[in-house]
Residue, then its C-alpha position, 0 to 999 in steps of 0.5 A: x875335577x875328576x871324571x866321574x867324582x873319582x869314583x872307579x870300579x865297582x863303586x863306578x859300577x855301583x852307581x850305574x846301577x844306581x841309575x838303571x835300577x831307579x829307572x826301572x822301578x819308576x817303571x814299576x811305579x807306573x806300570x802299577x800305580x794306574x791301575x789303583x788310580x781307575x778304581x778309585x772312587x773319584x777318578x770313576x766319578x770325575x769320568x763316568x766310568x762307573x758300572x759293568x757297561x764300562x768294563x771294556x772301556x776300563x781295559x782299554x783306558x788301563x792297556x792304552x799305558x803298553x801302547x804308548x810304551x810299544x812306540x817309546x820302544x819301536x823310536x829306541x830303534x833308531x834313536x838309541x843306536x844314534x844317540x847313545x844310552x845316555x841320552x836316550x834315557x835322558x829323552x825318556x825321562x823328559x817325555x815322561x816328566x812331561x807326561x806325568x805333569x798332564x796326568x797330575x794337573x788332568x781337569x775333565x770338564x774341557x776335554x769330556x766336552x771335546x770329547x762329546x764334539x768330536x765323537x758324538x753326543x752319547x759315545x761317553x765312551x770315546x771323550x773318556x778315551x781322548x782324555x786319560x789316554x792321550x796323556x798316559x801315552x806321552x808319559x809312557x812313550x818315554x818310558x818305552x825309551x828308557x827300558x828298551x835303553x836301560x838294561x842295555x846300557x847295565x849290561x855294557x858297562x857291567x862284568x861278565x860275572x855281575x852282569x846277570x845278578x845286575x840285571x835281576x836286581x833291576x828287575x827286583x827293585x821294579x818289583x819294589x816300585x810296583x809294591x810301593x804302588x799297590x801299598x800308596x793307591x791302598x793308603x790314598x784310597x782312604x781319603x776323599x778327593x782328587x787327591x786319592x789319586x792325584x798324589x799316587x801320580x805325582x810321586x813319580x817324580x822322585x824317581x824322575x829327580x833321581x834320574x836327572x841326578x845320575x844320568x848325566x855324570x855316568x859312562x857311556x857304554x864303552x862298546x857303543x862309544x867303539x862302534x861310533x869310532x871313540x875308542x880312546x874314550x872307551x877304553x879310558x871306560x874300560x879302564x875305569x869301570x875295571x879300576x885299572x890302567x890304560x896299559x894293562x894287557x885286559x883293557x887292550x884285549x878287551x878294546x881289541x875284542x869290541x873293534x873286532x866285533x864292530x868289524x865283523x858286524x860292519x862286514x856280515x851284519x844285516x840291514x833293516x832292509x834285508x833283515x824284512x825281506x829275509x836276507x841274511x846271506x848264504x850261511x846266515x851270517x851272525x844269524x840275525x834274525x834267529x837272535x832277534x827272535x829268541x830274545x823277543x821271545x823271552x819277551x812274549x813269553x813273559x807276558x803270555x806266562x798271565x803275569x799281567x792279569x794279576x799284576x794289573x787286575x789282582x784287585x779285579x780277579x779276587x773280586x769276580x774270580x773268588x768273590x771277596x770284597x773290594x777292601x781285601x781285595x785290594x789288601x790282599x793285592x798290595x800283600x801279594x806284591x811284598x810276598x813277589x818282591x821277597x821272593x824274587x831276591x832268590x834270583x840275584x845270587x842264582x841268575x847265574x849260579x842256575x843259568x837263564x835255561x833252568x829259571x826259565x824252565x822250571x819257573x814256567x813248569x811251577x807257573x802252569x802248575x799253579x794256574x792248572x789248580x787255579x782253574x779247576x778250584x774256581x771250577x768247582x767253585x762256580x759249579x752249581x750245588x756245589x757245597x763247598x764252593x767258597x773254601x776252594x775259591x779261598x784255596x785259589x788265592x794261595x796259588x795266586x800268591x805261588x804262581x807269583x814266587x815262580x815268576x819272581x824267581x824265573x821269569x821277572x828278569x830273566x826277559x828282560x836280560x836275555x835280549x841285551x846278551x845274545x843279540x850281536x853289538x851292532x844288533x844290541x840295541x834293536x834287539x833290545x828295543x824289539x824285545x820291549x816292543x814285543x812285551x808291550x805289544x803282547x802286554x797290551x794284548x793281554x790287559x786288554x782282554x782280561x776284564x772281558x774275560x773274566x766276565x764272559x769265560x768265568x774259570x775257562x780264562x785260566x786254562x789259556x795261560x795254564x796251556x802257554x806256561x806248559x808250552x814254555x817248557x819244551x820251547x825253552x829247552x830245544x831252542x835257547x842257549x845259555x849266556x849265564x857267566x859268557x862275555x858279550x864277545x863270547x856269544x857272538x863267537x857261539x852263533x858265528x860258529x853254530x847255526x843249529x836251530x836246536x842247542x840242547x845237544x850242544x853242549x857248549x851252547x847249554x854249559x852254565x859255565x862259561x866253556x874251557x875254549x872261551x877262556x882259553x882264547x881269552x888267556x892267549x889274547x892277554x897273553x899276547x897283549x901282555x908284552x906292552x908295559x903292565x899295568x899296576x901291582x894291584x891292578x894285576x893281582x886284581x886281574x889274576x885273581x879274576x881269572x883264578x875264580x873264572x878256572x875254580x868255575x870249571x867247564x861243565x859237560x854233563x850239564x842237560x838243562 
């Protein structure tokens, strides 16, 4: 049988994307379906959870899921690098089966007794926290694996001129799985019993069935496969993911670029050792750590944007913050996640039409916008005598609803991209898994906190996250480069040869489109390549076409943002 059922090209690509997208949308499944689970009548019952005296015990039960994905990510170090993105995805989604299936059959008679023994009889408060989240820290461990691996794995096996919009796609469809929870918890939450909120947890199971059907009959990434000595069966990859031959000049150049960059590495890269000690040699190499930094950065600031005070506690924010009761407010919840998901579709056909600096910026400048008039309508809202407190509380919810269109279009996927693209290839991996882990950390940091809060700092909340998304602006502009519509390889040539802290000068570093020196060099590869036997007619054209759409793009040196 052929490998891969036949299937070349884009619908090779397609399928790869086929399963990056459901594992990422069983992440949005699961990172939105627990928080509709702890508000359900008899799940608070079953633990007694109930009442204010338990709100902080309630952010810890919800923040405890980012715990058990910050170590899936923190063992995507090692193993996803020694594994490959196949199997570390696989790993995942086993730990995660496993997980679920203790979450789905959870009993809390035993464990609350256990509990009581071993932390004393009264502490309730410590025999809830051994039971749920002993097992959503098993589920979410793999999936801490499975989306420090997963846009790795996309962006490798992906066109320089898709991998963007392959990516935000990702991201969307996670956006869907986060809806498709609010609207599930929302309708179960009409039914008595354990299975209000027993089912919602089962129904991860479809996208885990998906995931164990793709997987393990889709390519390795060809540029993992090169750096672990398989360059026969990469370049068959790279052949195959182009629909083309092993002869044709680009797949030689192509493979010759990767064993380039694995050498370089090998030979300039830094070690963990060194790289904790602060050694990255005297010119700073392929600057490491300044790699590493920006794209753990796009993921601290992702979270530190608010995204998950609403995300995880709209219901709970409408509730306290603007006063309406727990049915609309939860309507309203599982409403505004459909509004997040349409919206966020405007990112796919301009993730790289407007490059990954202006989404970030000026969805950071309409995300401080938005939380500014957050904060001063709640504001009024909660000052004493103040006639009109309940229309501006109202007003309040449509910038709830705003703030969400800016972070859809900007800074949903953008994150989660940016690592995979600026960190080196033998750096890919870590940096990926390092950004995730920074996302869960600061994720857990801020859904820890937000019950508490609200309920202590009523509209003074707000001004913390209307201060951060400002600060994203300037932080955007002086220090990340572009990757929009670069190659991997192209990248690694920008930080050899620039170790400029600040980019917004260069303008080679801040160009939407890839720069005219990039291509030219690409052309003089393939052109010295071109003298083995040519590939097929199609295959060709194919490939001239390609690079007549990559000249029409032009090279723009006005460019300032």
């Amino acid at each position: 049988m052929q490998p891969y059922f036949g299937l070349t090209g884009g619908w090779l690509t397609f399928w790869v994307s086929v399963a990056c997208s459901t594992d990422m949308t069983l992440f949005g499944y699961d990172q939105g379906v627990f928080g509709g689970v702890i508000v359900t009548p008899d799940f608070l019952q079953t633990l007694k959870l109930e009442g204010p005296e338990n709100t902080s015990l309630i952010g810890t039960v919800t923040a405890i899921y980012d715990v058990g994905c910050f170590f899936g990510a923190i063992a995507a170090f090692s193993l996803g690098e020694r594994l490959g993105r196949k199997k570390t995805i696989l790993l995942g989604t086993t730990i995660m089966s496993v997980g679920a299936i203790l979450q789905i059959a959870a009993f809390s008679t035993a464990q609350m007794i256990v509990g009581r023994i071993v932390a004393g009889i009264g502490k309730d408060m410590q025999e809830h926290n051994l039971m749920i989240p002993i097992y959503y820290f098993a589920s979410n461990k793999g999936n801490g694996l499975n989306t420090a691996t997963a846009p790795v794995w996309q962006s490798e096996t992906s066109q320089a001129n898709w991998r963007g919009k392959l990516v935000v796609i990702e991201m969307i469809l996670n956006i869907a799985g986060f809806s498709l929870s609010n609207w599930i918890n929302y309708g179960f939450s009409f039914l008595d019993g354990g299975i209000s909120w027993r089912f919602p947890l089962a129904f991860q199971f479809v996208f885990i069935f998906i995931l164990f059907a793709t997987v393990p009959w889709l390519p390795e990434s060809p540029r993992w496969l090169i750096a672990h000595g398989q360059i026969d069966e990469a370049e068959q990859i790279i052949a195959d993911l182009e629909a083309t031959t092993l002869d044709d000049p680009y797949v030689i150049t192509e493979s010759k670029e990767i064993q380039w960059a694995v050498d370089y590495e090998r030979e300039n890269g830094v070690s963990w050792v060194n790289l904790l000690r602060g050694k990255t040699g005297p010119q700073g190499g392929t600057s490491t750590i300044r790699r590493l930094l920006l794209g753990a950065g796009t993921q601290a600031m992702q979270q530190l944007s608010g995204i998950n005070v609403t995300s995880y506690y709209l219901p709970t924010v409408l509730i306290n913050s603007v006063g309406l009761d727990n049915k609309l407010a939860r309507l309203l919840a599982a409403c505004n996640s459909v509004s997040y998901l349409l919206f966020s579709l405007i990112a796919i056909p301009n993730i790289e039409r407007w490059g990954r600096r202006r989404l970030m910026i000026y969805a950071a400048a309409g995300q401080s916008f938005c939380y500014l008039l957050i904060t001063v309508l709640l504001r009024y809202n909660e000052l004493p005598g103040y006639t009109h407190g309940k229309e501006v509380a109202s007003a309040s919810i449509a910038f709830f609803f705003l703030y969400y269109v800016f972070f859809g279009i900007g800074w949903q996927g953008v994150p989660w991209l940016y690592p995979t693209e600026i960190n080196s290839l033998s750096m890919r991996t870590k940096g990926a898994a390092l950004g995730t882990a920074t996302n869960w950390a600061f994720n857990f940091m801020v859904v820890e906190i937000t019950p508490i809060g609200i309920q202590t700092l009523h509209w003074k909340f707000y001004v913390i996250w209307t201060i951060f998304n400002a600060s994203f602006v300037p932080i955007v502009y002086l220090f990340y480069p572009e990757t929009s519509d670069r190659k991997l390889e192209d990248i690694d040539r920008l930080f050899r040869e620039n170790h400029m802290i600040f980019v917004y000068k260069d303008k080679d570093a801040i160009s939407r489109k890839r720069p005219a020196a990039y291509l030219e060099h690409e052309r003089e590869q393939v052109r010295r390549h071109s003298s083995i036997a040519a590939a097929d007619p199609a295959a060709a054209a194919y490939r001239v076409n390609q690079m007549k759409r990559a000249d029409e793009g032009g090279y723009e040196h006005d460019e300032k943002v």
